[in-house]
C-alpha positions in Angstrom: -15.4 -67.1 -30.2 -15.7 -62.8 -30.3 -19.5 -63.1 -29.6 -18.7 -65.8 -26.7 -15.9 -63.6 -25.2 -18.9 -60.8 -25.8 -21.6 -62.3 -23.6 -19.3 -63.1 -20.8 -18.6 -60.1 -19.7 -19.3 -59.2 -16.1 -21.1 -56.8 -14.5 -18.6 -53.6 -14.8 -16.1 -54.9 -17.1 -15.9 -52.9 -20.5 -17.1 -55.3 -23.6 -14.7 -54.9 -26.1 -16.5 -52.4 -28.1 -15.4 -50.1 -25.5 -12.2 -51.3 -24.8 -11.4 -51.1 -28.9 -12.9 -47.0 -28.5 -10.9 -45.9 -25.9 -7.9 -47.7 -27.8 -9.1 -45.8 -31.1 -8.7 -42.5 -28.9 -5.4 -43.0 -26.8 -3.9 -43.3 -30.6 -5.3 -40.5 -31.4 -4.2 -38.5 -28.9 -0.7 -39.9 -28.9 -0.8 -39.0 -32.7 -1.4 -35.5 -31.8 1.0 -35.1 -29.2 3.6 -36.5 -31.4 2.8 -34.0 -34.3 3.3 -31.0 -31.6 6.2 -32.1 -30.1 7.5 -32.8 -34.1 6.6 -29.0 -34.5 8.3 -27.6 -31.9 11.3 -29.4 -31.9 11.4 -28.4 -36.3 11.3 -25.1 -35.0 14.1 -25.3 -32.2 16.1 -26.8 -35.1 15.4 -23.4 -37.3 15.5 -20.7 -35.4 16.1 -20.0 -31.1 13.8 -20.3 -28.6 13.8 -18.2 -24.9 12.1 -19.3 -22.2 11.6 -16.9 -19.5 10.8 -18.5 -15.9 10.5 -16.3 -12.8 11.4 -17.4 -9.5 8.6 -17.5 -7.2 10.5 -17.2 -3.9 13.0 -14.5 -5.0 11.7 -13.2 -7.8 14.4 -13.7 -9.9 14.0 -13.8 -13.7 15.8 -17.4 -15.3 16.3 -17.2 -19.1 16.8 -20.5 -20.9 17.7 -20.4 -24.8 17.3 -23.3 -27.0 19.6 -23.1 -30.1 20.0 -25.8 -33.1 21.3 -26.4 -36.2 18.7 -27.7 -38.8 21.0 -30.2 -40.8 21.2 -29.9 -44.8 19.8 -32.1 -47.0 16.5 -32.6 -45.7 
């Protein structure tokens, strides 16, 4: 039935060779955004973060500070 589903394919369609690699590669990116947002969010959790932002119209400088509590017992 894969081989049938295989040669069917019209012009322009992705077989599912390609369709299965571009699968194999969203997962991997999602696995590497989810292993930086994990890192960043560990760290917020240990120590403070500051985030500077200037305003482009007035020029004025926004600080933002991130503060958590890493719980015990991890």
């Amino acid at each position: 039935m894969l081989q049938k589903m295989k040669t069917k394919t019209k012009e322009g369609e992705p077989s599912l060779e390609q369709v299965q690699g571009r699968l194999d590669l969203l997962d991997q990116r999602l696995d590497a955004l989810d292993t930086m947002i994990t890192a960043i969010a560990e760290r917020i959790m240990r120590q403070p973060v500051n985030i500077t932002i200037t305003c482009p119209n007035c020029g004025r400088s926004i600080d933002i500070t991130l503060v958590g509590n890493e719980k015990i017992g991890r």
